[in-house]
C-alpha positions, 0 to 999 in steps of 0.5 A: 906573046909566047910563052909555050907549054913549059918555062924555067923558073929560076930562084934567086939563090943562085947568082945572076951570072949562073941565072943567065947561063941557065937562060941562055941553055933554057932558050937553045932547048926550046923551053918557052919561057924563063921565069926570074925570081925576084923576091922582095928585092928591087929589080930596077930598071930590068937592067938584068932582064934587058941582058938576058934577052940580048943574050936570047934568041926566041925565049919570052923572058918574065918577072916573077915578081917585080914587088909593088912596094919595091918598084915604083910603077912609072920607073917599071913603065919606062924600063918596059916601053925601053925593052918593049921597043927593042924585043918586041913581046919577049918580055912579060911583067910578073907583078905582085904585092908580096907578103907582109911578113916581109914589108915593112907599113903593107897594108891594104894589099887589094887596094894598092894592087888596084892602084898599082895597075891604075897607074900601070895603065896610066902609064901605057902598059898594056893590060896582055903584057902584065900577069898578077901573083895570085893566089886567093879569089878575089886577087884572080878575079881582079888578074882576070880583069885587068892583067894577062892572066895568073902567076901562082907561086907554091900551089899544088894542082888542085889550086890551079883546077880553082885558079881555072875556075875563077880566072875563067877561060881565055886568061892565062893561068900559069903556075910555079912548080918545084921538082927535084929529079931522085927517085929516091924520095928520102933524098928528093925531100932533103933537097926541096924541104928547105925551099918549102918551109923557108920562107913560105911556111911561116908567111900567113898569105902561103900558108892560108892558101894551102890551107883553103886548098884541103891541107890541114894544120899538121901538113902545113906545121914545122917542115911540112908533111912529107904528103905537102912537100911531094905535091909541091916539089916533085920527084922521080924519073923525068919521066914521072915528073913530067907527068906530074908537070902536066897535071897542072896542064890538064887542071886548066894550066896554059903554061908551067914555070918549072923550079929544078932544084939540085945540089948545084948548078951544073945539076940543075943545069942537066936536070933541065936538059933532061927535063925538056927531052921529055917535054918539050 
């Protein structure tokens, strides 16, 4: 599978018709992957995934995250082997088991992580067609074992220098990263500020990461430090965020899904022309 150096990450405050729009652009620039948030909702049958890569060329395009209290496994498996016999290895499977804050009766999140990749298994997807959101040891280890790779969301890059070390070499690694492309700082913080802190600082599973990652309770308490937020979202020139991007790349990243994050969609839309010119 080919997921090149640099993806497109895209959230889903934006509708799926603007979401497609900004895949369609993603492929005809040469980015590798395009990444579809999904949060805790349920992504069904890959109804949208399947339109997207008919609407594609060349780029793979990937779950981020099908959420393993909201989807099933065996439905999962059958849309996978549907699209898997139409386009080949153009589709990756980000899976993960969410947050708790957010679902209601999780509990023992390992243990049905476990179990969903039984059944996974079971079913016949394959073990390099899956990559887990993970971002403590014991989640990496297991992606390691049984999956692809990694799919950190929200990390800074000494969290993903970690992930190499753990994941060990030979398994992807690859990391969401917010950016906003100001040069102003003031104004590229108003911008990502409200992506940082909600939802993620008030879920424990985010917060304990960045935590165990070397920031402090200050940095992590409110909006967030303005030191949390300008390793987390970015700034600058594309040129300077490039740089910032491939950070990740020299820490042991294989691939970095890249969040752009502006006032609107036609913004964002520029910002990832201008962003591939200087990285791809």
């Amino acid at each position: 599978m080919r997921l090149g150096t640099f993806g497109v990450f895209l959230a889903p405050h934006r509708d799926d018709v603007t979401r497609k729009a900004h895949a369609v652009a993603a492929d005809k620039l040469g980015y590798g992957t395009v990444w579809f948030g999904t949060g805790s909702t349920s992504i069904g049958d890959l109804a949208f995934v399947e339109d997207v890569l008919a609407s594609t060329e060349r780029i793979t395009v990937a779950t981020a995250i099908v959420n393993m209290w909201s989807d099933d496994p065996e439905p999962l498996a059958e849309s996978y082997h549907r699209l898997a016999g139409r386009y080949g290895k153009r589709l990756l499977l980000g899976i993960g088991v969410g947050h708790p804050e957010s679902v209601a009766g999780y509990r023992s999140p390992y243990a049905k992580i476990v179990d969903y990749l039984d059944r996974l298994d079971a079913a016949g997807v394959p073990a390099e067609a899956r990559v887990l959101a993970a971002l403590g040891d014991r989640v990496l280890k297991l992606a390691a074992e049984r999956t692809a790779g990694a799919h950190p969301y929200l990390v800074p890059v000494g969290h993903t220098r970690r992930a190499r070390s753990v994941l060990g070499p030979g398994k992807l690694l690859a990391p969401e990263q917010k950016v906003v492309l100001d040069t102003d700082p003031a104004a590229a913080r108003a911008i990502g500020r409200p992506f940082v802190e909600t939802p993620y600082l008030s879920l424990s599973n985010y917060v304990n990461n960045l935590l165990r990652t070397g920031y402090t309770e200050a940095d992590v308490a409110g909006s967030g430090s303005d030191r949390l937020i300008d390793d987390l979202v970015l700034h600058g020139t594309p040129e300077v965020v490039a740089k910032g991007l491939r950070s990740h790349v020299d820490a042991g990243a294989d691939h970095v899904a890249v969040q752009v994050l502006g006032p609107s969609p036609d913004v964002e839309a520029e910002n990832h022309r201008q962003l591939a010119e200087v990285l791809l």
